[in-house]
N, C-alpha and C positions, 0 to 999 in steps of 0.2 A: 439432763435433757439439753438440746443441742439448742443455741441462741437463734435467733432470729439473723444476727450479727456474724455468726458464725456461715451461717448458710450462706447468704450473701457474700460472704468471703469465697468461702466456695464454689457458689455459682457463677462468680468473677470469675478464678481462678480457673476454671473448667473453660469458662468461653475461650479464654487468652487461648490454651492450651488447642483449642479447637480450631480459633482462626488462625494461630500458629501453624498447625496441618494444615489449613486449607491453602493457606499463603504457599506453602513448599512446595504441595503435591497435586493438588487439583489443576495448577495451570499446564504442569508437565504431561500430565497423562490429558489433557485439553488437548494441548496441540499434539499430541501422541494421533489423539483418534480425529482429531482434521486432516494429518496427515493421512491419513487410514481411510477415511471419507471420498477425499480427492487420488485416494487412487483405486477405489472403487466407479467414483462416477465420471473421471477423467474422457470414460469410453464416450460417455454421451456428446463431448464436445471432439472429442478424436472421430467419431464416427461421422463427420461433415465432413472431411476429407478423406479419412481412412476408407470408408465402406468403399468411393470406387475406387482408390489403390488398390485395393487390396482382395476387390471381385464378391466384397461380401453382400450378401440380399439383408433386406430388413428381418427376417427372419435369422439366417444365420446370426446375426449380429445378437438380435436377442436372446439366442440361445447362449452364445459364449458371454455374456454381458451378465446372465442367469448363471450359465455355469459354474462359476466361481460358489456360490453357495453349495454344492454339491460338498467339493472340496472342504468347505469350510465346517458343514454340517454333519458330515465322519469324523472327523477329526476333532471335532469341540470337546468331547467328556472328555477323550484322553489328553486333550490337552492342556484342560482345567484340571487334571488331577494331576497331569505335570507340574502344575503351578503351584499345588499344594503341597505336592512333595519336594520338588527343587527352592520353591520360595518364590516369591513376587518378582522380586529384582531381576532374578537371573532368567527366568524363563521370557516377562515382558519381555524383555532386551533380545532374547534369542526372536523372540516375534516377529519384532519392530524390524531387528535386520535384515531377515530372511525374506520379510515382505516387502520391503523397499530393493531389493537386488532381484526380483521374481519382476515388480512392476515393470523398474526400468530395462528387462530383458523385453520384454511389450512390443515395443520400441521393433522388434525383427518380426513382427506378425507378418505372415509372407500368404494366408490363406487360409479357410473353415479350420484347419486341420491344428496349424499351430496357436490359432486365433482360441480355439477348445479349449488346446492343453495348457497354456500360460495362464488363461482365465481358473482354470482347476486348479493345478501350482499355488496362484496366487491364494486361493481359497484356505488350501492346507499352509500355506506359510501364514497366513491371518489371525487360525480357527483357534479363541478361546483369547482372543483379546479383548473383547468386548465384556461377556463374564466374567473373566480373569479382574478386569480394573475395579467391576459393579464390584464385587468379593473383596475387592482390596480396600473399595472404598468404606464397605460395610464394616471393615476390619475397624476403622476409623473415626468413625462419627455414627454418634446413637438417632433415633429416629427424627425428632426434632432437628438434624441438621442433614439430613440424608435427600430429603429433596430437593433441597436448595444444590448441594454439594453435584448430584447427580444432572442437575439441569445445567449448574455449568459445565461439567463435563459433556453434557451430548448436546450443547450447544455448537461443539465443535460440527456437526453435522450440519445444520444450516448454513452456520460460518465457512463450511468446506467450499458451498456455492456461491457465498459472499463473498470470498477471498479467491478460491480455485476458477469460478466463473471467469468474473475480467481477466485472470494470469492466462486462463486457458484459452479465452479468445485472444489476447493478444501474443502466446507463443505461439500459435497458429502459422502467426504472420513467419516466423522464423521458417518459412519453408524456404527448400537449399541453402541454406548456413550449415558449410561444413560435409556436403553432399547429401544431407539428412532432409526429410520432410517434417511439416512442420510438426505433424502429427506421434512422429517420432521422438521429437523434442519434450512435446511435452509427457511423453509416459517418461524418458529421463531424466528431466526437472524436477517432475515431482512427484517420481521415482525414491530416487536418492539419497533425501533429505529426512527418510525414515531410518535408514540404515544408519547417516548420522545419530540420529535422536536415540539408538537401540543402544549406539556405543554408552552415549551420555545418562542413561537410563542405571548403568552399573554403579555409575557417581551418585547419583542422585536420588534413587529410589531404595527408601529402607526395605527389608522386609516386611516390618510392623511396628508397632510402639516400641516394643524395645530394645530395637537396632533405631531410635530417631533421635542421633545427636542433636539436631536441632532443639529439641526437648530438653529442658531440666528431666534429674531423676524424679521430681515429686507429678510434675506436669505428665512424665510417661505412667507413674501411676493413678493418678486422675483417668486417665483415656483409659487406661485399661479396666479400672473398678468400673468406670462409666459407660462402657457396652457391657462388661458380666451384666452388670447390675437393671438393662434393659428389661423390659416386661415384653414379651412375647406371646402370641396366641397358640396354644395346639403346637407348640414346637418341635420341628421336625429333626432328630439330627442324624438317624439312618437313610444312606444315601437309597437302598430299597424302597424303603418306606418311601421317600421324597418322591421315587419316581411314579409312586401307583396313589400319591395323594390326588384328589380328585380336584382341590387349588389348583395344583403344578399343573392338570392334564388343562383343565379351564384359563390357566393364563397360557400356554402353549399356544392353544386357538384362536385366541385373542390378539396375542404378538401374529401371530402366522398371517392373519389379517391385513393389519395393518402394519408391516413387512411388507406383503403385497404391495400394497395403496400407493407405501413411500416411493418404493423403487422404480414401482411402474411408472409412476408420474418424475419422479426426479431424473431418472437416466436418457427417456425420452421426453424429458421439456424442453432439451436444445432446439430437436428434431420440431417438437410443435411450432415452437417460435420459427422455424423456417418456415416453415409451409406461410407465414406472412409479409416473408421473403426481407427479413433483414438481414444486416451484416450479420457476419462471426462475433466480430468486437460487443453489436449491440446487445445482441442476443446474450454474452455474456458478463457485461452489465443488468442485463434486466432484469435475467435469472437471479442475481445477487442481491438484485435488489425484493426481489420476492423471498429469499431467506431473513432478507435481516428483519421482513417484516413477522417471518415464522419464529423467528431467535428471539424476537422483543416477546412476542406470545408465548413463548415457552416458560421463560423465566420468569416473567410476571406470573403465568397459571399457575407453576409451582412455587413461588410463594406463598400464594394464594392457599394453596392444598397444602404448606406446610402450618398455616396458619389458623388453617379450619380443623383440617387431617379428613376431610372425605376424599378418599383416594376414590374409592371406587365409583362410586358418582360423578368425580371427574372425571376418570379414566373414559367412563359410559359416555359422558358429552363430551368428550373432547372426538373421540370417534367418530361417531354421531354428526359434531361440524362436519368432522373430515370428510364424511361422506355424503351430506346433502351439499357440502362446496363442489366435490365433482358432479353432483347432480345437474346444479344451477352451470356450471363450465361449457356444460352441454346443450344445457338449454337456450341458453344466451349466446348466439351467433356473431357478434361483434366478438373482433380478437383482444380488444383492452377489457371489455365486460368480464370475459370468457378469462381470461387471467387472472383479473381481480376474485370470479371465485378458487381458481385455482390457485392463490393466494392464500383464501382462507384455508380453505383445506389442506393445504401445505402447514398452517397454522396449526390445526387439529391435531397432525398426525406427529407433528413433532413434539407440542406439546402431550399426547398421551405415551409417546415414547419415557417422558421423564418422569410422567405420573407412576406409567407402570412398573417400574423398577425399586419403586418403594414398594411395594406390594410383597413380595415374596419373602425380602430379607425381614420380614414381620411375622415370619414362621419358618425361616429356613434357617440353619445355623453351620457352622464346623463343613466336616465330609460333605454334608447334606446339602448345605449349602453351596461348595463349589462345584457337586457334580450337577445339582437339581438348576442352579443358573444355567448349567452350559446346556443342560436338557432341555430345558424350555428355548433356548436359543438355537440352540441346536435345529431342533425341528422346527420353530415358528421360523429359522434364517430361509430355510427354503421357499418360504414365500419371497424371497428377492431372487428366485430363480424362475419364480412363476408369476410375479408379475411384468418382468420387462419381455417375457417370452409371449406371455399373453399381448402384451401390448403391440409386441411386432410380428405375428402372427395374425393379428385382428386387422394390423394396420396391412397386410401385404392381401388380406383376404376380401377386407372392405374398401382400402384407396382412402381411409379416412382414420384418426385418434378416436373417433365418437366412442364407437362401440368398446375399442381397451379402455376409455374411460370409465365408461359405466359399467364392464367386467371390476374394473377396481375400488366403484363406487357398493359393488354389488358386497366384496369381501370385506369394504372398513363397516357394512351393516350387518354382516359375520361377527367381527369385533366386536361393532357395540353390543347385540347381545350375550357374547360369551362375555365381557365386561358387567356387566347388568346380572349376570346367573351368578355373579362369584359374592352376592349378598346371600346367596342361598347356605353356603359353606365358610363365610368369615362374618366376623360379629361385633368384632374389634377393630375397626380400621386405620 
């Protein structure tokens, strides 16, 4: 019979072994996907001077700003099962670089036409990064350390706006350095600094435990007995099966949601904060400063829910903030009030971003796993095609944010009930 003495040897031994992996690999694929972030939402602070270079209506803009999901959401399953078949390392790496040479081409947007196709481009050089890392991370760390592991990782998202914001209002300024405008500058700044990270991704990123020098041989066995050894609900490992389970179709709907909510509001909040006619510079401090208020929110809630485990109950209110924050956004006509909710709700939706990715890997495994990620991302990513389309579509129809706001407030209360139906079908959270 195994000591009391003994266990605690080993539940050491297993932590070392854990923050060991986290220490190595979580801050890599972090700044992986802030890079990824910021050249996603780049457009929103490009588009203060791009839109009249470049003759684009609020509309147009939102569609190419939207379209990139297109791209991105064809392309996911095959390209999470490239990652399963080629291996973590090599396919990430192919990602990272093909996305950072796609942004900073951006840089030559001359009109609707090529402003389309670079935003598509970029989508399929992207598609299956996001999946691709959840998958890598789940490879890594068993449930007790998955939400934590996960929130740092899509911290990086906030942090895109805390860090990308002030870079992007002040490369602005760089307009003619070099014959370039400034809006040019910044899709090749930070552009190219992915392509870097895709080289260094080769060095860095093992396959899986047991390609991780870093690890003693006993420590790589530890991680590995220690996810078999996970308890799981209803386990799914047929990628068919995955796709027609009634979970996967319900968290689908629920990311699609609040995908909308995020993007809608994230890509047009530069554009909002104009309309109260501050600088570039401020504006991108501001915005930064409303992420770090979302990134503290994030990381605490997911603690929080690794330390309770109601996922889905949080998942449900964290939404739920998200959407009665743009309610109140709207309601409240002062522009500091009127942020302060949009604020919170920024808070929401980032934090149900980290809750919700515990969710799946608690019944998805193997094949099933990586195709059943990309499938839910897949199609819920199209909500960041329709919500910055909606939002500038609403705005060129009405002369006002109100109405895209509450279009957005409408889908995070999509969310929260497809959130709230997934107690009907999990039992174990």
């Amino acid at each position: 019979m195994e000591s009391a003495e003994h266990r605690a040897f080993m539940q050491t031994a297993e932590h070392r072994a854990f923050m060991k992996a986290a220490w190595r690999l979580v801050p890599f694929v972090t700044i992986g996907y802030l890079l990824n972030y910021m050249d996603r939402n780049n457009v929103g602070f490009a588009a203060l001077t791009m839109n009249r270079e470049t003759g684009l209506t609020a509309t147009e803009f939102g569609f190419g700003a939207g379209v990139l999901f297109f791209g991105y959401s064809f392309f996911e399953i095959p390209s999470n099962m490239a990652l399963y078949r080629f291996g973590a390392r090599r396919w990430i790496a192919r990602i990272m670089i093909t996305w950072g040479i796609v942004s900073a081409a951006t840089a030559f947007v001359r009109g609707p036409e090529s402003w389309y196709a670079l935003r598509f481009l970029l989508g399929v050089a992207e598609a299956g990064f996001f999946p691709g890392i959840t998958f890598y991370l789940a490879m890594w760390f068993p449930a007790e350390y998955r939400g934590r592991m996960l929130a740092w990782f899509l911290v990086a998202i906030p942090a895109s706006t805390v860090i990308g914001g002030p870079i992007s209002g002040l490369v602005l300024q760089m307009d003619g350095v070099g014959g370039l405008a400034g809006w040019q500058w910044l899709f090749i700044l930070e552009g190219l600094p992915a392509t870097v990270m895709g080289i260094a991704a080769l060095r860095v990123l093992p396959d899986g435990p047991d390609e991780a020098m870093f690890l003693t041989i006993e420590e790589r066995q530890l991680v590995r007995d220690r996810i078999a050894s996970e308890r799981r609900e209803r386990e799914t490992r047929n990628l068919l099966a995955a796709l027609k389970d009634p979970r996967v179709l319900i968290l689908t709907v629920a990311q699609f949601g609040f995908t909308a909510g995020s993007y809608g509001v994230g890509i047009w909040l530069p554009q909002i904060m104009k309309d109260a006619r501050l600088s570039n510079v401020t504006i991108g401090f501001l915005s930064g400063a409303c992420y770090v208020v979302a990134s503290i929110a994030m990381i605490a809630w997911a603690a929080w829910v690794d330390h309770t485990g109601r996922k889905i109950k949080n998942l449900t209110l964290a939404c739920l903030v998200a959407a009665i924050g743009l309610v109140f956004a709207i309601v409240f006509t002062n522009f500091w009030v009127s942020l302060l909710w949009i604020t919170l709700a920024l808070s929401g939706i980032t934090s149900a971003r980290a809750i919700f990715w515990t969710i799946p890997t608690r019944f998805l495994t193997g094949l099933a796993a990586a195709g059943g990620l990309a499938f839910i991302n897949s199609i819920a990513t199209l909500g960041g095609f329709v919500g910055p389309y909606a939002m500038g579509w609403l705005r060129d129809a009405t002369g006002s944010f109100s109405a895209g706001l509450m279009a957005m407030a409408g889908l995070l209360v999509l969310a929260t009930l497809m959130s709230w139906s997934l107690k009907l079908f999990v039992t174990q959270e």
